[in-house]
C-alpha positions, 0 to 999 in steps of 0.5 A: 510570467512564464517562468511562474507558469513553469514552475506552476506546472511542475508542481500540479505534475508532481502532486499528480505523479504523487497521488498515483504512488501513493494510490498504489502504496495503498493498493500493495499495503492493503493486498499485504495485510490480507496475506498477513491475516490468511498466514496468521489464521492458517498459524493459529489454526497449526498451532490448534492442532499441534495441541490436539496431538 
């Protein structure tokens, strides 16, 4: 019985360790995809100018 009850532990341990890793893979993911959108703006806007010249 108390090896079951270990084991039981450890495992809602893991599942909560995992969801803040994964929280914060979503937290980075979402701050990268904003500066990917800013240098692909500020390379389409490089790229309006360069014609205009």
């Amino acid at each position: 019985m108390i090896s079951q009850e270990i084991s039981n532990k450890a495992y809602i341990w893991v599942n909560i360790d995992f969801d803040k890793v994964k929280n914060r893979i979503n937290l980075v993911t979402s701050k990268i995809e904003q500066v990917i959108q800013k240098y692909q703006f500020s390379t389409k806007a490089g790229d309006c100018a360069k014609r205009n010249n």
